[in-house]
C-alpha positions as CSV (number, residue, x, y, z in Angstrom):
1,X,-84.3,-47.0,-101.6
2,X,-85.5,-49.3,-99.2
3,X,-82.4,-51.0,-96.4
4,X,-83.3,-54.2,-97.6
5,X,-82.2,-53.9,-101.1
6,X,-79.0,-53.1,-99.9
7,X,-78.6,-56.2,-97.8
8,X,-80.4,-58.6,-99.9
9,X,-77.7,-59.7,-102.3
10,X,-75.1,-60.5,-98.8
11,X,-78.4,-62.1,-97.0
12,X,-78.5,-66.3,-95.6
13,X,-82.5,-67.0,-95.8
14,X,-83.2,-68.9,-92.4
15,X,-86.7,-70.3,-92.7
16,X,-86.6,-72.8,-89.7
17,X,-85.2,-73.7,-86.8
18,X,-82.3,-75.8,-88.2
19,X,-81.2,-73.2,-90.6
20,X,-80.5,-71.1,-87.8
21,X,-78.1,-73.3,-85.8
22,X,-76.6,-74.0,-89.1
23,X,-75.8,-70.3,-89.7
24,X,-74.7,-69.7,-86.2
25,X,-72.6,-73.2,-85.7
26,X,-70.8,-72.2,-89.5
27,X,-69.7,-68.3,-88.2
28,X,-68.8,-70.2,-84.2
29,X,-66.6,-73.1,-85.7
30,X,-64.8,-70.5,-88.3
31,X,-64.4,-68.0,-85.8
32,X,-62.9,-70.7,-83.3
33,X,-60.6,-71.6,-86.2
34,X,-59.2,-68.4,-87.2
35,X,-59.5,-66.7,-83.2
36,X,-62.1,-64.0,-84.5
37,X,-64.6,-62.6,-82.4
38,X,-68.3,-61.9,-83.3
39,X,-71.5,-59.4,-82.2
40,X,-74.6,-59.7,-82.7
41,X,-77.4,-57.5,-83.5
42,X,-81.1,-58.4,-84.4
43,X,-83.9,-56.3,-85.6
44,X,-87.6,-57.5,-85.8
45,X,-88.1,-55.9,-89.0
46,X,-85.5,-56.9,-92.2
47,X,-86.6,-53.9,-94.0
48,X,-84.9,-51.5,-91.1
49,X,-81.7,-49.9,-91.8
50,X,-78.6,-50.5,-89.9
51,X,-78.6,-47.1,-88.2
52,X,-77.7,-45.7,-84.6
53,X,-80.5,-44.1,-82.9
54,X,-79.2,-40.7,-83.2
55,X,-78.1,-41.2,-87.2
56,X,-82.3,-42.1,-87.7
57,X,-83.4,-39.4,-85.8
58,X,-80.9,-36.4,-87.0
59,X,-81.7,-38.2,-90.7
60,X,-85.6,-37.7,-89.9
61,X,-85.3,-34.1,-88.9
62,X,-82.5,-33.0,-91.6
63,X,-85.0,-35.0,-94.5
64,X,-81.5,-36.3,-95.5
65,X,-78.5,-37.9,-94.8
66,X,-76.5,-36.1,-92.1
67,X,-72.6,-36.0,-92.8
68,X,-70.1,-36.7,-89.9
69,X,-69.6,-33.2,-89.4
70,X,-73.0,-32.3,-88.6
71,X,-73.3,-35.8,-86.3
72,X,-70.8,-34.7,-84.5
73,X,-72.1,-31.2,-83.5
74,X,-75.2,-32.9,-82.6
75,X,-74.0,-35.1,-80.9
76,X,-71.2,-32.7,-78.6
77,X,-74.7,-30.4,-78.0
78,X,-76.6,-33.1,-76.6
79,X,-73.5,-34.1,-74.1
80,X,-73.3,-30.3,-73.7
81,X,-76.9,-30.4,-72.6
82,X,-76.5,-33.4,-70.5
83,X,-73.6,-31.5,-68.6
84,X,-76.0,-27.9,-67.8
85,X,-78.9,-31.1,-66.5
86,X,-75.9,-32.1,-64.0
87,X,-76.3,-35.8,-65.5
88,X,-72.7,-36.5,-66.0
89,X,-72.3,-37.6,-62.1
90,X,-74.0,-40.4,-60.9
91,X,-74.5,-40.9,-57.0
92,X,-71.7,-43.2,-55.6
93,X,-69.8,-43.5,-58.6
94,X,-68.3,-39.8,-59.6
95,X,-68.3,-38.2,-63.2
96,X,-68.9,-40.6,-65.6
97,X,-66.5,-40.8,-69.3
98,X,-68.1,-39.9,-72.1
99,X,-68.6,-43.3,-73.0
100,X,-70.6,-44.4,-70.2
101,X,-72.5,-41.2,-70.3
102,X,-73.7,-42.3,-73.7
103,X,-74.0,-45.8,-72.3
104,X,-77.0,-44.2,-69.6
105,X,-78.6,-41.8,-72.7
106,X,-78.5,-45.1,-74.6
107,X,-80.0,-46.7,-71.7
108,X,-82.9,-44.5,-70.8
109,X,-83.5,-44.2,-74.8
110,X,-81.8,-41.3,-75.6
111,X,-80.4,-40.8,-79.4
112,X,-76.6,-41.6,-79.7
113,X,-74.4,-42.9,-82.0
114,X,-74.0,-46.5,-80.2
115,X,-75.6,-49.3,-81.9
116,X,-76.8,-51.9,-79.0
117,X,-75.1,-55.2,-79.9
118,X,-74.8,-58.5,-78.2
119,X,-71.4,-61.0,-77.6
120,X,-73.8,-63.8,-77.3
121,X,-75.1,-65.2,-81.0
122,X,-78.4,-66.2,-79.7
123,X,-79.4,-62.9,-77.4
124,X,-78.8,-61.6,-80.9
125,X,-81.3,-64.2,-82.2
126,X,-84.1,-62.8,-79.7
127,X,-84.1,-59.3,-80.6
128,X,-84.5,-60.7,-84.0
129,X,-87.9,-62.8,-82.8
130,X,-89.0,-60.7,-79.7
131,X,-92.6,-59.5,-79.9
132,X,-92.9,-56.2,-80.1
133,X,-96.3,-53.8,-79.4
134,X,-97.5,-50.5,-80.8
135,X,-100.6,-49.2,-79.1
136,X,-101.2,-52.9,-77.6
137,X,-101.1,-54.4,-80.9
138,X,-98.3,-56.9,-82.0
139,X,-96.3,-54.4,-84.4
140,X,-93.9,-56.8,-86.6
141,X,-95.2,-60.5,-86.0
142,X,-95.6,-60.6,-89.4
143,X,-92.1,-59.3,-90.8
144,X,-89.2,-61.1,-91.7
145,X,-86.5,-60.2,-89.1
146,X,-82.7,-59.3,-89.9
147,X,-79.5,-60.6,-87.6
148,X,-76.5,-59.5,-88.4
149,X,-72.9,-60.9,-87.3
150,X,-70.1,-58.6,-87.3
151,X,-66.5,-59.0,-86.8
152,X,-64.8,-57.5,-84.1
153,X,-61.8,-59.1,-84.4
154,X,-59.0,-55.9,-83.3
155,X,-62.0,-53.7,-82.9
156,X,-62.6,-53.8,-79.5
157,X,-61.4,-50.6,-77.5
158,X,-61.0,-52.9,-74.6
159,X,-58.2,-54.7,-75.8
160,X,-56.7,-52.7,-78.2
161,X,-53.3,-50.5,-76.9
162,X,-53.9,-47.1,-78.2
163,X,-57.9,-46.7,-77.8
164,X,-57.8,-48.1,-74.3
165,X,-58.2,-45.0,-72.8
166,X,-61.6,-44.1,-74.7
167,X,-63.1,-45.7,-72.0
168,X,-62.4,-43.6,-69.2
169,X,-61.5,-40.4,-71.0
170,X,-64.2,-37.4,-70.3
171,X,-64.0,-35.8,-73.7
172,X,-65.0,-37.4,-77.0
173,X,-61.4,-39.4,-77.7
174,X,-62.9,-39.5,-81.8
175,X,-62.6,-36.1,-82.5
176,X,-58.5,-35.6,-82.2
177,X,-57.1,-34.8,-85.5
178,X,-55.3,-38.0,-85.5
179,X,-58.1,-39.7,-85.6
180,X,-60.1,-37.3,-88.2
181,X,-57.4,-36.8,-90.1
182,X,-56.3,-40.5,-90.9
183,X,-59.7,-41.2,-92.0
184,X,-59.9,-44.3,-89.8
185,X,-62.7,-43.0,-88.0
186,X,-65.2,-42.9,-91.3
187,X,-63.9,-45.6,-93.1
188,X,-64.1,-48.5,-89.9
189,X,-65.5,-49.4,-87.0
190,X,-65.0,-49.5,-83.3
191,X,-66.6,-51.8,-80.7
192,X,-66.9,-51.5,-76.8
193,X,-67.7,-54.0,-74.5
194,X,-68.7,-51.7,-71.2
195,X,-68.6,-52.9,-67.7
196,X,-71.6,-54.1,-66.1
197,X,-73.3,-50.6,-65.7
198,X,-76.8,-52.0,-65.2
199,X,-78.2,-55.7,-65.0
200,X,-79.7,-55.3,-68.5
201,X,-76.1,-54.8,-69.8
202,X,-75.0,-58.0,-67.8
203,X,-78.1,-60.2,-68.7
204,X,-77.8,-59.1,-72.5
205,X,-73.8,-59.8,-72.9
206,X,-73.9,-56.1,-74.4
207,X,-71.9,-53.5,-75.7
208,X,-71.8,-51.6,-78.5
209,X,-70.4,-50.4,-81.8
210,X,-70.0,-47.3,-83.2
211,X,-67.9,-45.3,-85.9
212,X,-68.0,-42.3,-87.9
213,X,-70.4,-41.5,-91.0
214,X,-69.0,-43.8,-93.7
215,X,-66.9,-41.6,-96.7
216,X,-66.4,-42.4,-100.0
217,X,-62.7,-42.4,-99.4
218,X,-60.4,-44.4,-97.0
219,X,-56.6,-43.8,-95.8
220,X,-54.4,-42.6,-98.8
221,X,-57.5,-41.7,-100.7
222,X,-58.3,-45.9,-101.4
223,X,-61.9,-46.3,-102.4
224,X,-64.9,-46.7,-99.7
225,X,-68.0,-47.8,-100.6
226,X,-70.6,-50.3,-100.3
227,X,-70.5,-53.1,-103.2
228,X,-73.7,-53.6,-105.0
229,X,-73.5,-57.3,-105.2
230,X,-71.3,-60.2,-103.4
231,X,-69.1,-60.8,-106.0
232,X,-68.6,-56.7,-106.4
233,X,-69.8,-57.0,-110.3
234,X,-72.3,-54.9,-110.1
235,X,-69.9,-51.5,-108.6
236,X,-71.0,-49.3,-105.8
237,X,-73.6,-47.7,-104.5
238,X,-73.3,-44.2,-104.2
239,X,-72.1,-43.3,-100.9
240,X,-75.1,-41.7,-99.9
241,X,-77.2,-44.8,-100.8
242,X,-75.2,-46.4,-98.4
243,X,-75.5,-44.3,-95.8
244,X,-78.7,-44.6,-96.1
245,X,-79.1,-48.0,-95.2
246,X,-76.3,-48.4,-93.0
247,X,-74.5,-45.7,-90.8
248,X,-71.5,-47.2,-90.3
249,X,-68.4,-48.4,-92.5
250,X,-69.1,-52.0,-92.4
251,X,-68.2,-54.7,-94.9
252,X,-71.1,-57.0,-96.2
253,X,-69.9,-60.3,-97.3
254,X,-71.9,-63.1,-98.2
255,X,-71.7,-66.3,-95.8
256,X,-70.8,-69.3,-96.7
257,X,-70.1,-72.2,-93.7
258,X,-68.0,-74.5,-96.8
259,X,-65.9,-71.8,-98.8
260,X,-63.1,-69.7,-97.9
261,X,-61.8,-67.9,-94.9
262,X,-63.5,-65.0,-92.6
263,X,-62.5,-61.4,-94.9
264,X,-61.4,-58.8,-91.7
265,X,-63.9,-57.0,-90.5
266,X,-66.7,-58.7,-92.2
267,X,-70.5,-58.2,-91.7
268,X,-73.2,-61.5,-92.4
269,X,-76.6,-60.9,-92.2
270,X,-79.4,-63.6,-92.1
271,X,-83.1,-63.0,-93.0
272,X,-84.8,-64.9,-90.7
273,X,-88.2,-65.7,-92.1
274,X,-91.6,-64.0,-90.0
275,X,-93.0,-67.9,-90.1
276,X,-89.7,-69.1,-88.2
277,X,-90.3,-66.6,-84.8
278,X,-92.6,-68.3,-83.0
279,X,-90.7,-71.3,-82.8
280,X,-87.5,-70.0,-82.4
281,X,-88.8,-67.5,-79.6
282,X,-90.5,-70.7,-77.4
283,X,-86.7,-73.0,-78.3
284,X,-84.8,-69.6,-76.9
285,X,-87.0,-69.9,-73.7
286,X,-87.0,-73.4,-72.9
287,X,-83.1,-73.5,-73.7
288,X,-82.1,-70.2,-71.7
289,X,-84.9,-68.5,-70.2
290,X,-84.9,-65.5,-72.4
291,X,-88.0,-63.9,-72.6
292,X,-88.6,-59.8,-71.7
293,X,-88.5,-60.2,-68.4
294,X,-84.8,-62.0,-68.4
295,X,-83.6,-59.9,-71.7
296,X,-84.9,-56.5,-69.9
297,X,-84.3,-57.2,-65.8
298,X,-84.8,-53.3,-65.0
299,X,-87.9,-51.1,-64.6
300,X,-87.4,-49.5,-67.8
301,X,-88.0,-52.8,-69.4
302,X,-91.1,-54.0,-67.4
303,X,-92.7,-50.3,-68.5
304,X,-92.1,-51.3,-71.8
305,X,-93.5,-55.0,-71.9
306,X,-94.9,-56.1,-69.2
307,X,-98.1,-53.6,-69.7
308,X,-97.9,-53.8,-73.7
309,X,-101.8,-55.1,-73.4
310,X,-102.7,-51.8,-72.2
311,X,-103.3,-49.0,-75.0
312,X,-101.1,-45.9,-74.8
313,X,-103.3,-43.9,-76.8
């Protein structure tokens, strides 16, 4: 089943300009209101699941689904292999945690199970619009683009007590029983805002999310799954379906900037319409000066646009 059908029924159509800031000033002055705390991820493509880099890829050479169990060995095998390269130290700074060594894999494109995110609404809004190439050719002008806003409200391992020390620990803090055991770690979310490891992190507000593979269960054996509709009339898709769509246990709710409060840990999306990009890409440069060039301020990012004219192939 295609990701979009699972977003659809939660999706805010933005087909201009003024829809946007309508979207983003409703989520800002309820979040100001009730002292929650947003990210922001767009994708130039609605039709894309929400999926870590490393959930796609395992899912693409499994032809299925993977379960947290087999995620996990993955994942501990590539850190394993990172270890035997001798990338775990970086010159001047010592042995990296765990997190920030899948901060630098995220970096240099590696698979992991961080999802990229933003703290600022409208960096989220140009990784939404961005132009982006295949072989010299524009590869999703024409697609309707997808930004989602997620609440991290008491998610953030920053600021919370007991998951401070994920960020410096050098083993994978997920994996103790506690964690495993209480279900917590497949049935929510965590978020991390890292410290300014690169200038791409700093110019992008980034951090990340990241979670478990979403079960079918929560704590005390309450249901987990993903609603088919807004108004939950419709059930549940299977959890599998889900997972498919989204590798993480978030919550779709449907926005609405006159009704009711923010639910906890609730994810908006917005389909921002493929005839909307051009002119919210040229607003986003004359208001801030994002383009590739301030979004991606390293060499990684100039290999990657500032040659796009050139054919790879």
């Amino acid at each position: 089943m295609p990701a979009s059908f699972f977003w659809t029924p939660f999706e805010t159509v933005i087909n201009n300009y003024a829809d946007l800031v309508a979207a983003i000033d409703g989520i800002l002055n309820k979040a100001k209101a009730e002292n929650k705390q947003f990210a922001w991820r767009g994708q130039v493509n609605a039709g894309w699941a929400l999926h870590s880099s490393l959930y796609r890829r395992l899912k693409l050479t499994l032809g299925s689904n993977p379960v947290e169990s087999r995620f996990s060995s993955e994942e501990q095998g590539i850190l394993a292999n990172l270890h035997r390269w001798g990338l775990y130290n970086i010159q001047g700074r010592g042995r990296l945690s765990i997190l920030n060594q899948l901060a630098m894999l995220q970096h240099f494109g590696a698979p992991t199970r961080l999802i990229d995110v933003s703290f600022n609404a409208w960096v989220g809004v140009f990784f939404a619009v961005e132009q982006k190439w295949s072989n010299a050719e524009l590869s999703s002008e024409n697609d309707d683009a997808r930004l989602f806003a997620i609440d991290v409200t008491n998610k953030l391992i920053n600021e919370h007590a007991n998951r401070r020390e994920w960020e410096d620990a050098y083993s994978r803090s997920w994996t103790d029983p506690a964690i495993i055991n209480s279900k917590e770690w497949t049935t929510s979310f965590f978020a991390w805002k890292p410290p300014s490891l690169d200038a791409r992190i700093s110019a992008q507000n980034g951090g990340f999310i990241f979670g478990g593979v979403p079960s079918a269960t929560g704590p005390n054996n309450t249901r987990f799954q993903f609603p088919k509709s807004a108004d939950y009339t419709q059930g549940w898709w299977p959890i599998d379906t889900g997972r498919g769509a989204c590798s993480l246990a978030l919550r779709p709710h449907k926005f609405s900037a006159n009704v009711g409060a923010i639910p906890n840990s609730a994810c908006y999306t917005f389909r921002i319409s493929a005839a909307a990009k051009e002119d919210i890409r040229k607003r986003l440069e004359l208001m801030f000066g994002y383009k590739h060039s301030t979004i991606y301020p390293d060499y990684t990012g100039f290999s990657e646009f500032a040659v796009s004219h050139l054919k790879r192939w």
